[in-house]
C-alpha positions in Angstrom: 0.0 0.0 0.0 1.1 3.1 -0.8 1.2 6.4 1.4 -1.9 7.8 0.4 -4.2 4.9 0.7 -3.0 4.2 4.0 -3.9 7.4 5.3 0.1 8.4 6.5 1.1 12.5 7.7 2.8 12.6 5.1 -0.3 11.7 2.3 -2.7 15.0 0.7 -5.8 15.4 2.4 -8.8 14.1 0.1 -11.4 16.9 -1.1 -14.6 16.9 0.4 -17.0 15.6 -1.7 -20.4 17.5 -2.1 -24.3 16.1 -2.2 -23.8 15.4 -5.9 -20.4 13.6 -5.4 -18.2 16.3 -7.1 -15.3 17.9 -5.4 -16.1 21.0 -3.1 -13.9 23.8 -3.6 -14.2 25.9 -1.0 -12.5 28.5 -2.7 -9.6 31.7 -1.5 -8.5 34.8 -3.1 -7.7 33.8 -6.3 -11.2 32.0 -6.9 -13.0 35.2 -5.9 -10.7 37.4 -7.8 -11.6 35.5 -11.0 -15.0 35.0 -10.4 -15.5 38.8 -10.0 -13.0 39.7 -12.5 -15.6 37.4 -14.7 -18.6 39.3 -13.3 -17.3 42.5 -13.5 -16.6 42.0 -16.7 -19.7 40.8 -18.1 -21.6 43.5 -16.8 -19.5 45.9 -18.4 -19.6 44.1 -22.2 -23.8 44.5 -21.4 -23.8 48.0 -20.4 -21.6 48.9 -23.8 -24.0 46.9 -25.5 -26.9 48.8 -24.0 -25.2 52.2 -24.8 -24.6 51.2 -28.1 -27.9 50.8 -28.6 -29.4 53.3 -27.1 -26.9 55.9 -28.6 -28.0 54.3 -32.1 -31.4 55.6 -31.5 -29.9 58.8 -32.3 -30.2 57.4 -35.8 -33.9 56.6 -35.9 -35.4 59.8 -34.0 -34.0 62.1 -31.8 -37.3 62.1 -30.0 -37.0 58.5 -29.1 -33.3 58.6 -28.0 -34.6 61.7 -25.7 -36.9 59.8 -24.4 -35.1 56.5 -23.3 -32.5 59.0 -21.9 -35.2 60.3 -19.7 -36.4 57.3 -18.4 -33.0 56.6 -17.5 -32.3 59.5 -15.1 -34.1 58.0 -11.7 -33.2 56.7 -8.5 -32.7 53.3 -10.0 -30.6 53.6 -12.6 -28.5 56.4 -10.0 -27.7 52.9 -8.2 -27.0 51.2 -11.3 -24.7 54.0 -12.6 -23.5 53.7 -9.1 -22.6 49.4 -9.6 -21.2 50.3 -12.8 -18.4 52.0 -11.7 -17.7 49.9 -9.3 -17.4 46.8 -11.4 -15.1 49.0 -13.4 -13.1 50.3 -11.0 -12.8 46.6 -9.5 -12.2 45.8 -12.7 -9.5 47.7 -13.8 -7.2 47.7 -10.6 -7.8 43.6 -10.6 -6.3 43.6 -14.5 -3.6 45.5 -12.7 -3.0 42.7 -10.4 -2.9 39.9 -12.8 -0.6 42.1 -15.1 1.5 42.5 -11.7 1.1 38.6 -11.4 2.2 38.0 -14.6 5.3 39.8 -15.4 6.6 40.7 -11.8 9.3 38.0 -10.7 7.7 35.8 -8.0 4.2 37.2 -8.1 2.6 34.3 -8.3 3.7 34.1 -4.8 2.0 37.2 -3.6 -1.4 37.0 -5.3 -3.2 36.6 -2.6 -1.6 39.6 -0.4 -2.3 41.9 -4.4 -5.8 40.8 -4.0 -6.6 42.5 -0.4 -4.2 45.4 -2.0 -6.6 45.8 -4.7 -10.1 45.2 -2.4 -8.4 48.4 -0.1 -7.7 50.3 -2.8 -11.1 49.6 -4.5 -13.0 50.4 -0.5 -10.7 54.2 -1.1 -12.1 54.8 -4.3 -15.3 53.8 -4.2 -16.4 55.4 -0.5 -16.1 59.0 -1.8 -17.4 58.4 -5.0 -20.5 56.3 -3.7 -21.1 59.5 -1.2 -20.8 61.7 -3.9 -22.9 60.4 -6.7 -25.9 59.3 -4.1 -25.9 62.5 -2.7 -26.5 63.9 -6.4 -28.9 61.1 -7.4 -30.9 61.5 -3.8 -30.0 65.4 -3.5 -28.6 65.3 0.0 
């Protein structure tokens, strides 16, 4: 018998398996990283695709294009505007990171210490920003 079927110190601890007999991943920093770098991401291809769009209107009646434009300026699309940037910002400063990952000599090794970096940076950004656009879209 080898080492890991006997259970040994020395042999990798088996993954957990879930209800449907996969492997659980329980996930760290760099899962979350890519999963919002994915998210972010996505959100951002649909809003260009919206704006797109919408600015096309332009071409079939000014009138129209007004109109959507008007429908969009509310309290609800303030806090959309308002999780746009922040899936940009997030974003941007997480391409950063993997850039920084990528070419820095031994970054892989601090990946996880860039991605609280980034999450910081992101809080600093955001705060102010959140504050000030809110207070325009809620006139406080």
């Amino acid at each position: 018998m080898s080492a890991v079927q006997t259970g040994t110190p020395t042999s990798p601890k088996p993954a957990k398996k879930n209800a449907l007999g996969g492997r659980l991943y329980r996930g760290n920093e760099g899962m979350w990283s890519w999963v919002l770098h994915r998210i972010t991401g996505v959100a951002i291809f649909f809003f260009l695709l919206v704006h797109v769009l919408d600015s096309g209107l332009l071409l079939v009646s000014p009138e129209v294009y007004n109109a959507v434009i008007g429908a969009y300026k509310n309290p609800i699309m303030g806090i959309g505007e308002l999780g746009l940037v922040a899936a940009i910002v997030y974003h941007a400063f997480n391409g950063l990171r993997i850039i920084l990952i990528d070419f820095m000599p031994g970054g892989t090794r601090h990946h996880k210490l860039m991605f609280w970096i980034v999450i910081a940076i992101w809080a600093l950004v955001m705060i102010p920003f959140a504050y000030m656009h809110l207070s325009h879209v809620f006139g406080f």
